[in-house]
N, C-alpha and C positions, 0 to 999 in steps of 0.2 A: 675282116674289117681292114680297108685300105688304111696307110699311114700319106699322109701327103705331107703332116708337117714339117717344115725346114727341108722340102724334097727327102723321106728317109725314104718314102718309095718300097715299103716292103709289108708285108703281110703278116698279123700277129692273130693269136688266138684271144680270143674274152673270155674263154673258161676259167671259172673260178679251181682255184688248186689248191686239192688239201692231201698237203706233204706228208711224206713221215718223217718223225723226230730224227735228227740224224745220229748214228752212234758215234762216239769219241773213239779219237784214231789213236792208235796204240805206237808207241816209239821202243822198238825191240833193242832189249838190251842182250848183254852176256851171260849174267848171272840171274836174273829173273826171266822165267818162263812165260809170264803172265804180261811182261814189258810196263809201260808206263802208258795209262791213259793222258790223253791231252783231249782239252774240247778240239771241235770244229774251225773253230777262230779264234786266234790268242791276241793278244797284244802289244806293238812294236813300242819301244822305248827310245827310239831312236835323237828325239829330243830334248829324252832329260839334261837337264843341266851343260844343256848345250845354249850360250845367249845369242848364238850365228840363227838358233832358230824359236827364239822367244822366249828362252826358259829367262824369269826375271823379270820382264817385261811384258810378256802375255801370258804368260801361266808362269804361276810357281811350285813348290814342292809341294805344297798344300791343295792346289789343283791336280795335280797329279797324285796324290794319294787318297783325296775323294773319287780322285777317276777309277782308281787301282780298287777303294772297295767296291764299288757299281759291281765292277767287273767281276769281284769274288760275288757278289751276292747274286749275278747272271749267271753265273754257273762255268763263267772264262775261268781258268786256272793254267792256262798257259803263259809266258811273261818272255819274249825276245831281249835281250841285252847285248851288247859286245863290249869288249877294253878299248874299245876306242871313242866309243859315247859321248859326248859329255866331257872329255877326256881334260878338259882344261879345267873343268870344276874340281877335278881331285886338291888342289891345294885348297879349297874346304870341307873338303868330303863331300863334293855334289854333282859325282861324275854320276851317270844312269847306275851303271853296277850298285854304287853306294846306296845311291839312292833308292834303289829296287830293294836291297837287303834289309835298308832299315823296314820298306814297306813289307815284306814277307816274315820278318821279325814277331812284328804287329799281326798279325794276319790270325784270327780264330775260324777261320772259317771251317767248315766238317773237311770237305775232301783237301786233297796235300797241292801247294802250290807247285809245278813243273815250270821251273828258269833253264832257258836257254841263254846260251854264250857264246860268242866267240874271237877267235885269239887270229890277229895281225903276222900276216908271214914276212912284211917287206922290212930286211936287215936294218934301214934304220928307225924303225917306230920308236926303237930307244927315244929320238930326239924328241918324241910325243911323252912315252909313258915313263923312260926312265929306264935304267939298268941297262945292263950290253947291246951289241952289237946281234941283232937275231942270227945267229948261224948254225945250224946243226937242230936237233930233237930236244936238247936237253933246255936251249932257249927258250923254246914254246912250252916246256913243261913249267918253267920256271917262271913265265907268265901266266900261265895256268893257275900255277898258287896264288898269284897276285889278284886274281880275278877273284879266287874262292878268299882269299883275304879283305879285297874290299866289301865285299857281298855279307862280312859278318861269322865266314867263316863256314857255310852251309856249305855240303856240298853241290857241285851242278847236276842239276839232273842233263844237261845235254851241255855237250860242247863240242865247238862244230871250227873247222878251220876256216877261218873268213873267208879267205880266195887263195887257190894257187898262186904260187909265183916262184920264177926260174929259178931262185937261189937251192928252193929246196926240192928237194926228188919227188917223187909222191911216195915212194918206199920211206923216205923220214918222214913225211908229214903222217904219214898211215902208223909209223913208229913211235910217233907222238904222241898220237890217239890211243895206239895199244899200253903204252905209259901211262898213258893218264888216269886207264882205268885199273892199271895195278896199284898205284899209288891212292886210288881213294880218290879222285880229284872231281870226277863223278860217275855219273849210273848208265849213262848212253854218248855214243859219238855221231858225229854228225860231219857234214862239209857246208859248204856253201857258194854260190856263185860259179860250181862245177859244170862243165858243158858235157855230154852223151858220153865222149870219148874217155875224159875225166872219171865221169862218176863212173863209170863200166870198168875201169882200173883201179879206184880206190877200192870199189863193192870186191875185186876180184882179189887183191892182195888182204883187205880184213876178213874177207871167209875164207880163207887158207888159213887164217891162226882162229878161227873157231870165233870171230867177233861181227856183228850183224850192224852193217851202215846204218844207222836208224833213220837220218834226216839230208836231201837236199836244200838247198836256202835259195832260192830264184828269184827274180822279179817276174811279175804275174800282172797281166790286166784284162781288162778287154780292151786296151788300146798296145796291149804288147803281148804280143803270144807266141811270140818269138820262140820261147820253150818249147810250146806245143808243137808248132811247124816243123821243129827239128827232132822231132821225137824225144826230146829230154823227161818231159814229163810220162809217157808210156815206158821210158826205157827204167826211170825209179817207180813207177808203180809196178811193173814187171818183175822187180827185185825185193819189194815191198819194202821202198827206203822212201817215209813220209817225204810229201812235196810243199816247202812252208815258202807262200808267197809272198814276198815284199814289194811295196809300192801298188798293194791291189786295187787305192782308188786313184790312180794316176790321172785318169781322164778329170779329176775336176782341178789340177793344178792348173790355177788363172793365169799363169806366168807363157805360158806357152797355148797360144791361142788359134790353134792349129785347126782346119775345120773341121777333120777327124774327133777334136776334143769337144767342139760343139755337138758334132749329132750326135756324138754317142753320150752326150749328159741328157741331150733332149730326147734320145730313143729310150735309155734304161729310168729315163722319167715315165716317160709312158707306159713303156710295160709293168712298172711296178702300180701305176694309177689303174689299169684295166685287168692286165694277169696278174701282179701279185694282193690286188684288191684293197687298194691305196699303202701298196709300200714306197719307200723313200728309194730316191735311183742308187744313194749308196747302199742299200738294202739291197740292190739290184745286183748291182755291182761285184758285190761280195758274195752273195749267192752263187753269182755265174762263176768267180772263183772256185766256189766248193764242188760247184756240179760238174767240173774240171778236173777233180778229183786234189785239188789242194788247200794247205790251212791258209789261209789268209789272215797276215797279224799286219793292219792295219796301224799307222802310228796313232797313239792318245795324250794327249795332252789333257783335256778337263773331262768331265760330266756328260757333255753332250755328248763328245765322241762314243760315248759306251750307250750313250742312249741310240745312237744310231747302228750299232753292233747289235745291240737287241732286237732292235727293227727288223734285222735280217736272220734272228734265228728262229725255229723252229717251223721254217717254212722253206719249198725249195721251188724253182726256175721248174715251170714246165719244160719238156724238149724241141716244143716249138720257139718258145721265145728266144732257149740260148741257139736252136738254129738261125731266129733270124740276129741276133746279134754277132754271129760268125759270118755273114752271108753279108752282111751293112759292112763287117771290117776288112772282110774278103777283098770288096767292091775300093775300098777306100783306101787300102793299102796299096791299091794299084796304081793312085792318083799320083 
């Protein structure tokens, strides 16, 4: 079947697709053999009790914890955080971390919630969170606790170093990590915003002391595949260091109205209206995420968002359609 609408100009399949279930990706730790399951798609927190981006005004704590059980009751059990969330809410307790702790608190659900975290390398984040000057391992650990303190006191199941940055080597920042988990601070380490070169050095210094990278942190789209073209994403699957995508529905930010951003909300409309037999494009969207071999933790704010995470589970992207969605951004990246 031709596509003509909005010139996508590309050829998709109408076969109806019946996926398999997909299995929960496992974040390899040290001490257990077994590691940690996570679903397929978790949950970004990135706007808790942040009012820069509505927390107060378009959603509140209470949106956001009707959204938090959707999610346990969908079978999400993943929860993204960092110490920098929200970060101005702490003087009421209503930074993300806080916030997330009180909701995991609450939490009866059968299987166990997995929080990720992560911890600010740039020496002055003090002027955000408070306490010293970050320099050296023992500052990151020491924000470490602070995270596991706001959060209620659990520990992390994953925590992961924000972004490199010059100040620290990646031998300390990797010393950090390997700190963090002698101390109890939590059960797996991670990075994040790491490029090829990066993560093929941190992976190579923690398997010399017997500890197994568990997580990259990336942005992910089908309008940014950036990762993918430079091998970042085969280079952590190749080491089996989960790939957790941030910003994976980029293409529907209205703010940037790029034409790229149009066809591709009008393409993974269609394909999910013919191939995924009337799914939603963010349903699409996310899919093409996972069939990329990464977790996609979307930000959630209310209800709906998780109604739309649902949308996209238990079903997966034929090979033709995320061929032609590679083949439209190929074309379009050229422009």
């Amino acid at each position: 079947m031709r596509v003509d609408t909005l010139a996508l100009s590309v050829v998709v399949s109408a076969s109806t697709v019946v996926p398999p279930n997909r299995k929960p990706a496992v974040l390899r730790t040290r001490d257990d053999s077994h590691g940690i399951p996570i679903s397929p798609i978790g949950v970004g927190t990135i706007g808790w009790g942040d009012a820069s981006r509505g927390f107060g005004t378009t959603f509140r704590e209470k949106d956001a914890f009707d959204a938090f059980q959707r999610a346990r009751k969908s079978g999400i059990n993943f929860f993204d955080t960092a110490e920098v969330y929200g970060y101005k809410g702490q003087k009421y307790e209503q930074s993300a971390e806080e916030i997330l702790g009180r909701f995991v608190k609450n939490d009866d659900s059968d299987d166990e919630v997995v929080v990720g975290s992560k911890v600010f390398t740039i020496p002055w984040t003090n002027a955000l969170m408070g306490g010293g000057i970050r320099l050296g391992k023992e500052s990151l650990i020491k924000a470490g606790k602070e995270s596991v303190k706001r959060m209620g006191g659990r520990r992390m199941d994953l925590w992961s170093i924000h972004f490199p940055f010059p100040s620290f080597s990646q031998d300390a920042l990797m010393s950090a990590l390997e700190e963090s988990l002698d101390v109890g601070l939590t059960r797996a380490v991670g990075v994040s915003n790491y490029n090829v070169e990066q993560l093929e050095q941190a992976f190579d210094i923690l398997e010399k002391r017997g500890i197994p990278l568990a997580a990259n942190q990336i942005e992910y789209s089908v309008v940014n595949r950036k990762a993918e073209k430079d091998g970042l994403i085969q280079s952590c699957l190749d080491r089996d260091v989960k790939v957790v995508a941030y910003s994976p529905l980029k293409a529907l930010k209205t703010t940037e109205i790029a034409e790229k951003y149009v066809i591709m909300n009008k393409l993974c409309e269609f394909i999910g209206q013919v191939n995924g037999g009337g799914k939603s494009k963010v349903s699409v969207m996310l899919n093409y995420c996972m069939a990329k071999g990464t977790i996609p933790i979307p930000g959630v704010k209310r209800v709906e968002h998780i109604e739309d995470i649902e949308n996209a589970m238990g079903w997966t992207l034929d090979e033709e359609s995320v061929l032609t969605i590679d083949e439209k951004m190929d074309y379009l990246d050229k422009l």
